[in-house]
MIKEDREN-233919 format. One record per residue (C-alpha): residue number from 1; x, y, z. Coordinates in pm, 1 decimal. Layout:
REM residues N
R     k          X          Y          Z
R   NUM          X          Y          Z
...
//
This chain:
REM residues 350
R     k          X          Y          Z
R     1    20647.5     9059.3     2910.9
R     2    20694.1     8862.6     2605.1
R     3    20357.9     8943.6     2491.1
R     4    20406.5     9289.8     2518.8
R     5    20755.1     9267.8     2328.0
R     6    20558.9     9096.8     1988.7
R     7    20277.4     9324.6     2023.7
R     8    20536.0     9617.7     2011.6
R     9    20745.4     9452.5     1766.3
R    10    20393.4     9390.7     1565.3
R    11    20332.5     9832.0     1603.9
R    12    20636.3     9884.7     1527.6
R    13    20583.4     9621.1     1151.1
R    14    20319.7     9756.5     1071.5
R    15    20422.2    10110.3     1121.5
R    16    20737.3    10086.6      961.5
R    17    20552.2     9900.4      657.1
R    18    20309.6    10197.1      606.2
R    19    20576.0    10482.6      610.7
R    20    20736.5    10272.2      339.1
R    21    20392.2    10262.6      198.0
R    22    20353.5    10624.6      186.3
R    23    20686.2    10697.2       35.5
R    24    20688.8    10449.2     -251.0
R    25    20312.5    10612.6     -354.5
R    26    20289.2    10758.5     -688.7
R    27    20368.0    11154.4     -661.0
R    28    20039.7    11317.9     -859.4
R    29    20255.8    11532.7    -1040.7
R    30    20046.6    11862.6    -1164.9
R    31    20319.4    11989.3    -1446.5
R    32    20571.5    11815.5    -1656.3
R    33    20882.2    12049.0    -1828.0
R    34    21028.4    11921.4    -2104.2
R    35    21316.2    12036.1    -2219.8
R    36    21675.2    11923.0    -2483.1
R    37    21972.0    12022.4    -2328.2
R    38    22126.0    12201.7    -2108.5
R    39    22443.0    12403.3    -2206.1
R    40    22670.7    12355.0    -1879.2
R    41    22554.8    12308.3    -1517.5
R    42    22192.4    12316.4    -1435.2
R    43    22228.4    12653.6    -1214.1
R    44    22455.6    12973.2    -1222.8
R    45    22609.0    12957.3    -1559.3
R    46    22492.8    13018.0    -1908.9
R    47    22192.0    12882.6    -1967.1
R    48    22021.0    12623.3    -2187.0
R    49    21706.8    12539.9    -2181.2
R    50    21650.5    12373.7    -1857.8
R    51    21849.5    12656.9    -1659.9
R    52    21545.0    12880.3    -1580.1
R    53    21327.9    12673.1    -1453.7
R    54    21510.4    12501.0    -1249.5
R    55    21633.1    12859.4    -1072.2
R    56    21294.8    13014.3    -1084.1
R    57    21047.4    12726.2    -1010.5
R    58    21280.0    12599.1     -762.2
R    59    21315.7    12238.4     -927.7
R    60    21545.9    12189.7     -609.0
R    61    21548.9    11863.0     -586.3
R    62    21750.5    11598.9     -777.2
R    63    21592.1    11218.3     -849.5
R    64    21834.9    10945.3    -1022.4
R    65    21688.2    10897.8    -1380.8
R    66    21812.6    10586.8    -1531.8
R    67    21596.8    10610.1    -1835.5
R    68    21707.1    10942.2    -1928.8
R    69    22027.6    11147.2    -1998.7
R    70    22019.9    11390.1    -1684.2
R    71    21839.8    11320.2    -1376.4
R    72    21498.9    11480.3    -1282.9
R    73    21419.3    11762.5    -1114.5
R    74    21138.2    11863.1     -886.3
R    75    20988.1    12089.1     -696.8
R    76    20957.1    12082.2     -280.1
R    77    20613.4    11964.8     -320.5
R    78    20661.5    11742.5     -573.5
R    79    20347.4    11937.0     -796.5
R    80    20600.0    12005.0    -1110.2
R    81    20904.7    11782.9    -1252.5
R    82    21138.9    11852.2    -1522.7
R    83    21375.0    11649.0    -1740.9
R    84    21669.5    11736.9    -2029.0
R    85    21501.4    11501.4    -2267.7
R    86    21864.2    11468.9    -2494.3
R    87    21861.1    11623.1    -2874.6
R    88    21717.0    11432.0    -3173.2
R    89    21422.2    11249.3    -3200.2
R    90    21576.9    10900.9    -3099.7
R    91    21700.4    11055.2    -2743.8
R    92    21333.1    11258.2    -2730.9
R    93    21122.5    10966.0    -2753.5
R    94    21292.7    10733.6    -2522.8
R    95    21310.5    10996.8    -2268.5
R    96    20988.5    11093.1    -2224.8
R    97    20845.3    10734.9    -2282.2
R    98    21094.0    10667.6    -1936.8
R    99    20939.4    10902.6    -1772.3
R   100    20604.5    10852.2    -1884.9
R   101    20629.3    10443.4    -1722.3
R   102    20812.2    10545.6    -1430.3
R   103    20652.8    10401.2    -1119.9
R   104    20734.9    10685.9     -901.8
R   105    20545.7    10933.9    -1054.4
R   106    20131.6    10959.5    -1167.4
R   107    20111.3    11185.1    -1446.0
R   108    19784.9    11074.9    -1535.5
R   109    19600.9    11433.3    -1457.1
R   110    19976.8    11609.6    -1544.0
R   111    19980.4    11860.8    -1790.1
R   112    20300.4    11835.5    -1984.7
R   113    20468.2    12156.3    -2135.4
R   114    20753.5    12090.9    -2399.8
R   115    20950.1    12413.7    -2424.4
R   116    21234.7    12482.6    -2655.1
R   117    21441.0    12687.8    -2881.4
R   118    21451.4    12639.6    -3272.6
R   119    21510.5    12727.1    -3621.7
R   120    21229.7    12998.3    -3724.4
R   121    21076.9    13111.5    -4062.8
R   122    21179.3    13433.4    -4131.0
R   123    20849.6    13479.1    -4327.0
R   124    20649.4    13411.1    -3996.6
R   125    20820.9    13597.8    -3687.7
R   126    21174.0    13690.1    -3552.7
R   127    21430.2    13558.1    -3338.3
R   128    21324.7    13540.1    -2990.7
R   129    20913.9    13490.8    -3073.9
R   130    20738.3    13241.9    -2937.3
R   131    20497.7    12993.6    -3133.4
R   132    20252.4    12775.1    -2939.0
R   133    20228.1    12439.5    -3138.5
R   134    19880.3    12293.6    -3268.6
R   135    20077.2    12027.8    -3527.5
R   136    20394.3    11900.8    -3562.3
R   137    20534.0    11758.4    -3850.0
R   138    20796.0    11471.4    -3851.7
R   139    21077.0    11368.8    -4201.8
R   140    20975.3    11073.8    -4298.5
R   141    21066.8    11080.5    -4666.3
R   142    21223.9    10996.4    -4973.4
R   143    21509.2    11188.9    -5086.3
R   144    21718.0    11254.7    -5420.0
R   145    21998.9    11464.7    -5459.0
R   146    21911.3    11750.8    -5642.1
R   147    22177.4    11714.6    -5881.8
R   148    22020.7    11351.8    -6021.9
R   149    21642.5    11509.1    -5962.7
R   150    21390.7    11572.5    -6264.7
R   151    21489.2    11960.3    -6356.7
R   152    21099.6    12061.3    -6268.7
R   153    21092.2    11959.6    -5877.5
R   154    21162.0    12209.8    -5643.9
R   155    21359.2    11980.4    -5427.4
R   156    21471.8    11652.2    -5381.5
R   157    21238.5    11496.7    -5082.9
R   158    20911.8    11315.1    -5159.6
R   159    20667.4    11145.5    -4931.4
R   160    20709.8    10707.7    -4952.7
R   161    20486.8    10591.0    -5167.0
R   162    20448.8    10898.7    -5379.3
R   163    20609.6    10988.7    -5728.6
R   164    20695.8    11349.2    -5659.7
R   165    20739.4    11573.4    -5445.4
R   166    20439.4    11799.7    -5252.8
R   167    20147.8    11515.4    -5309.8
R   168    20051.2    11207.7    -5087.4
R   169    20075.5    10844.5    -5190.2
R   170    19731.1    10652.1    -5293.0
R   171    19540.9    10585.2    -4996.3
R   172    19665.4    10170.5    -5071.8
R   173    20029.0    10363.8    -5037.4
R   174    20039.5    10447.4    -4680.6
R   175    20233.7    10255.4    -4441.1
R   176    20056.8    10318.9    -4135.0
R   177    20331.8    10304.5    -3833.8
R   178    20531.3    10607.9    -4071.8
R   179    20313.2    10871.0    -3887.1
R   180    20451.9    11210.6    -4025.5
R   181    20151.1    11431.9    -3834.8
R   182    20064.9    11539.3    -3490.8
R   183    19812.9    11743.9    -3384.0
R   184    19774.2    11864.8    -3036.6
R   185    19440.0    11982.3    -2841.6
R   186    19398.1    12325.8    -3043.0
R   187    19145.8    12439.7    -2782.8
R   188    19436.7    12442.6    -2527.4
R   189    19707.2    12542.3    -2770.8
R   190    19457.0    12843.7    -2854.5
R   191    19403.9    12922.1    -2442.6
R   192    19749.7    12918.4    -2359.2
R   193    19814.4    13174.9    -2646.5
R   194    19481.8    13380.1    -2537.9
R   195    19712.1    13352.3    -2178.8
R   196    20058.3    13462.9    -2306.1
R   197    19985.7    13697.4    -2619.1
R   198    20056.0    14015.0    -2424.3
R   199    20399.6    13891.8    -2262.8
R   200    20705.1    14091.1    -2229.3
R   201    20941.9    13930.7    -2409.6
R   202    21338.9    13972.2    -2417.2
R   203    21494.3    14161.3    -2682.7
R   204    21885.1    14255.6    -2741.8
R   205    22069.7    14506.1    -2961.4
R   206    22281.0    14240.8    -3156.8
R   207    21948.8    14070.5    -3284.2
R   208    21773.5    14375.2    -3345.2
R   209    22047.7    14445.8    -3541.0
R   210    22081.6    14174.5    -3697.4
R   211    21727.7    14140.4    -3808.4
R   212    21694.9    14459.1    -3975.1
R   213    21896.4    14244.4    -4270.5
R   214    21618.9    14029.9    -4344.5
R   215    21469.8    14259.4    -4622.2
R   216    21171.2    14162.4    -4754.5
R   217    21061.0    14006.8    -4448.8
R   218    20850.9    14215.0    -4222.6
R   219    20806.6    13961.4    -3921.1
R   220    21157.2    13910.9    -3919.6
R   221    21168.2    14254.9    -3864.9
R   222    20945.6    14293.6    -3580.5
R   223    21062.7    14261.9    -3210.5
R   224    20994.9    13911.7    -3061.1
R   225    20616.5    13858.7    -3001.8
R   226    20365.4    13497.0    -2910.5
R   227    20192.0    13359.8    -3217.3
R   228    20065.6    13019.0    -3282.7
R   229    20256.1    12838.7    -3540.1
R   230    20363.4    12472.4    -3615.5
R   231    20658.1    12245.3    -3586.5
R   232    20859.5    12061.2    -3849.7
R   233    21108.2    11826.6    -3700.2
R   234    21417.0    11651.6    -3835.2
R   235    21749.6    11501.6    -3735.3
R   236    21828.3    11633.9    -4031.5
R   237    21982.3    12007.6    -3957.6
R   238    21921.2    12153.4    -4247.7
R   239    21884.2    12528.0    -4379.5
R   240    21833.7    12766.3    -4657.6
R   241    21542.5    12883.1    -4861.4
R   242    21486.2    12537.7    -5039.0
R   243    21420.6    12355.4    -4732.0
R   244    21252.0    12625.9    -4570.2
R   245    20998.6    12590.5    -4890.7
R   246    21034.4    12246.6    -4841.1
R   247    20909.7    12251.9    -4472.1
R   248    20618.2    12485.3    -4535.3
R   249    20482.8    12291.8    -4812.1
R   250    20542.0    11909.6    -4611.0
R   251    20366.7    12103.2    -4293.9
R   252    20104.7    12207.0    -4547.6
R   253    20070.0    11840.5    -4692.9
R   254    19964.7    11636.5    -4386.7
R   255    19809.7    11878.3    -4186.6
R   256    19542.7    11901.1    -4557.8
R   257    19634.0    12273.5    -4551.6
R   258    19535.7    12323.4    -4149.8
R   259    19886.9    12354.7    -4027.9
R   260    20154.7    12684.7    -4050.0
R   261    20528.4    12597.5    -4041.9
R   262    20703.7    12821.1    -3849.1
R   263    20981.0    12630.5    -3618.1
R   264    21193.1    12399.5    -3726.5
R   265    21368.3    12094.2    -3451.2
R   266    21497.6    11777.7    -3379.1
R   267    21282.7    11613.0    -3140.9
R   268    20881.2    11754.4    -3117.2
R   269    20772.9    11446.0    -3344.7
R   270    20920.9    11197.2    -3115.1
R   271    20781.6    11391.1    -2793.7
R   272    20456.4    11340.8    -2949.6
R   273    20485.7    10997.2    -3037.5
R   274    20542.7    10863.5    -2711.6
R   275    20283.2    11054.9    -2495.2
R   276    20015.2    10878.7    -2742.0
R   277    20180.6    10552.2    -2687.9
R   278    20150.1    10661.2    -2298.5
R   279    19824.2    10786.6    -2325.0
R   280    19717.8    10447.8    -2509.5
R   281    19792.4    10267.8    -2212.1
R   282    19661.9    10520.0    -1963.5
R   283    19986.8    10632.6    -1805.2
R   284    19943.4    11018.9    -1945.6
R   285    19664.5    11209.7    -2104.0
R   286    19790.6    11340.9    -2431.2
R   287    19496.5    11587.1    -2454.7
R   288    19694.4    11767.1    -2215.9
R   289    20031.7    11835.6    -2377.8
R   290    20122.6    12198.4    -2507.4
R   291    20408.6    12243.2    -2685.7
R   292    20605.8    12619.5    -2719.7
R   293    20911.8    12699.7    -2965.2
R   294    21096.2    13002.0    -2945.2
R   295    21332.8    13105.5    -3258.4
R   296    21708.8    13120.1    -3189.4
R   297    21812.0    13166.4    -3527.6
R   298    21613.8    13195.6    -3868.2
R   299    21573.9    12887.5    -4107.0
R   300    21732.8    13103.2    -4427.6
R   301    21965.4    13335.7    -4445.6
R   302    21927.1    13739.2    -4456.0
R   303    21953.1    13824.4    -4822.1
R   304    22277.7    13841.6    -4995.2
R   305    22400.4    13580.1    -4780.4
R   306    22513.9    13251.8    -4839.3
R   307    22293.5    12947.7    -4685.8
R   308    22618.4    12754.3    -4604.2
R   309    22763.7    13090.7    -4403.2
R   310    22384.2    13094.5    -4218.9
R   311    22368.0    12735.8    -4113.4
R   312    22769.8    12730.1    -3953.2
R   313    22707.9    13095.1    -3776.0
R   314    22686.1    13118.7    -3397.5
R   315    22314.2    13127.9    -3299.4
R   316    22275.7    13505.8    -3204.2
R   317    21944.3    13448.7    -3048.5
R   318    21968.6    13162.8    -2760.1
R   319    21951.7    13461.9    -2489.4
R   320    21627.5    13562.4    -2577.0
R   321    21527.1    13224.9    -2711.9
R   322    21500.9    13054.2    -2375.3
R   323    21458.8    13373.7    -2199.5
R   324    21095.2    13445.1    -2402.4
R   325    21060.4    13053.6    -2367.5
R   326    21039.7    13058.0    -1988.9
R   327    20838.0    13402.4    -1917.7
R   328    20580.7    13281.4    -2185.4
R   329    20616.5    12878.6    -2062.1
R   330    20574.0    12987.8    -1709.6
R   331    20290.2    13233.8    -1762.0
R   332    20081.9    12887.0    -1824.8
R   333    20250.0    12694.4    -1536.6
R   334    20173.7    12966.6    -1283.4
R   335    19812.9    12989.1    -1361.4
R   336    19751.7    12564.2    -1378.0
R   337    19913.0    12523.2    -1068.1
R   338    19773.0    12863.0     -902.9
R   339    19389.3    12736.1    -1016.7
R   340    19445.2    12336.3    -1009.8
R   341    19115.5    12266.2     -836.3
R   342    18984.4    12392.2    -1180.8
R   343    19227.4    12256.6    -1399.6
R   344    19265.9    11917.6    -1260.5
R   345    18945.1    11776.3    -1406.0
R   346    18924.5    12054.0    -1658.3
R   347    19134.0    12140.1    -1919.7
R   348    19104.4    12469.2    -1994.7
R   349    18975.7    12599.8    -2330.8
R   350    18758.9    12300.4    -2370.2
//
């Protein structure tokens, strides 16, 4: 009898041990969304940029994220998480390096999608477009106020280790952990365009209204549509048609002429720092990361208006913003996750 009771209690060890097993394994997780913040509650109110895909891809399911500023979300299969990463490029890189050590999850095959609104060049596209991302740029700089400046420079920010602005220091200049460029995989930045280019996008009478102002400009005058475009991003909010020259010749600068501003944020820079830190040590694969902007606002304002009235305005275009974000994000989710035999071991457009 006693026998039987330790060989039960052994059965019973052993199977207890390997349900424990099987719930502390890794999840594979397929997709990553990354998004900022989140305007209220995560469902049924007005929505930031996390709002929509947690309705519509059913990120049901609510994980404690002590690494992060608001928990994680998931799926009821566990294929797709998403996070609120926090604003600025401080709260975006500790986030997603979190998330990228986080024992719970393997997100060595995941394909990561950081989707977002932003700040867009009114000489590029409109409120409500979306870009997919091949660089981004980051703000590490030198600055003088433009009222102490030489009378000749366009404005007051310089790279270090340079004299002026718009030119690179000598090659016995550059400080090597000041990384200022980013490029992404272009072949999958180019395929999830190719994928998305024909999207229906949101558009609303108060920004079609409202773009019709921006004189001059002809793609701020369109209705929202997908291009590829790059990413300049600050925790500096800035605005106007300075620093809008300013961005577009910095983007220029370190991508050697490659690279197209055409968003402006606070965080892509420090997304992209960490998932090559986590790719480094084999936790992510950064050839997999695609990264999609969609304007809320332009980065100037309309003509015969005042760059200080621009910059304090409402944003007139979050609706359609992270409306167009989602429908064109999700267009690339749903066909990963709908083909991931393929796309597991493959990335697509390589």
């Amino acid at each position: 009898m006693l026998r039987r009771v330790a060989v039960f209690a052994f059965l019973l060890m052993v199977g207890w041990c390997a349900y424990a097993n099987a719930q502390t394994k890794p999840w594979p997780i397929k997709v990553v969304i990354v998004t900022s913040f989140e305007i209220g509650k995560d469902t049924g109110d007005i929505p930031g940029e996390f709002q929509l895909w947690v309705e519509r891809e059913h990120l049901t399911e609510s994980l404690e994220f002590a690494g992060g500023v608001h928990p994680i979300l998931t799926n009821a299969d566990h294929s797709v998480i998403g996070i609120v990463s926090g604003t600025t490029l401080v709260n975006a890189t500790a986030s997603v390096m979190a998330l990228g050590l986080d024992p719970r999850f393997d997100l060595t095959h995941a394909y990561w999608l950081i989707n977002g609104i932003a700040g867009v060049d009114p000489e590029d596209a409109s409120i409500g477009s979306a870009a997919w991302v091949h660089y981004t740029v980051s703000d590490i700089s030198r600055f003088i106020d433009p009222r102490e400046m030489p009378s000749d420079w366009p404005y007051g920010y310089f790279t270090i280790g340079a004299v002026k602005p718009n030119e690179l220091p000598p090659a016995n200049g550059i400080i090597h952990d000041r990384q200022n460029v980013y490029e992404l995989n272009g072949a999958l930045t180019q395929w999830a365009y190719e994928q998305t280019k024909g999207v229906e996008l949101l558009d609303v009478d108060a920004v079609k209204t409202f773009r019709g102002e921006y004189k001059g400009y002809p793609n701020a005058q369109r209705p929202p549509f997908v291009l590829v475009g790059d990413t300049y991003a600050s925790d500096s909010y800035w605005h106007g048609a300075k620093m809008t020259q300013y961005a577009n010749e910095w983007v220029k600068l370190f991508t050697k002429g490659h690279g197209q501003f055409v968003m402006t944020d606070m965080e892509d820079s420090g997304y992209a720092e960490a998932l090559q830190r986590l790719d480094r040590m084999h936790r992510v694969d950064y050839q997999r990361v695609m990264l999609l902007r969609t304007g809320s606002n332009y980065s100037m304002p309309r003509p015969g208006h005042t760059a200080v009235e621009s910059v304090t305005a409402p944003y007139i275009g979050t609706r359609p913003a992270v409306e167009n974000a989602f429908r064109v994000g999700d267009v690339v989710v749903r066909e990963i996750l709908a083909h991931w035999t393929l796309y597991a071991n493959k990335i697509p457009g390589q």
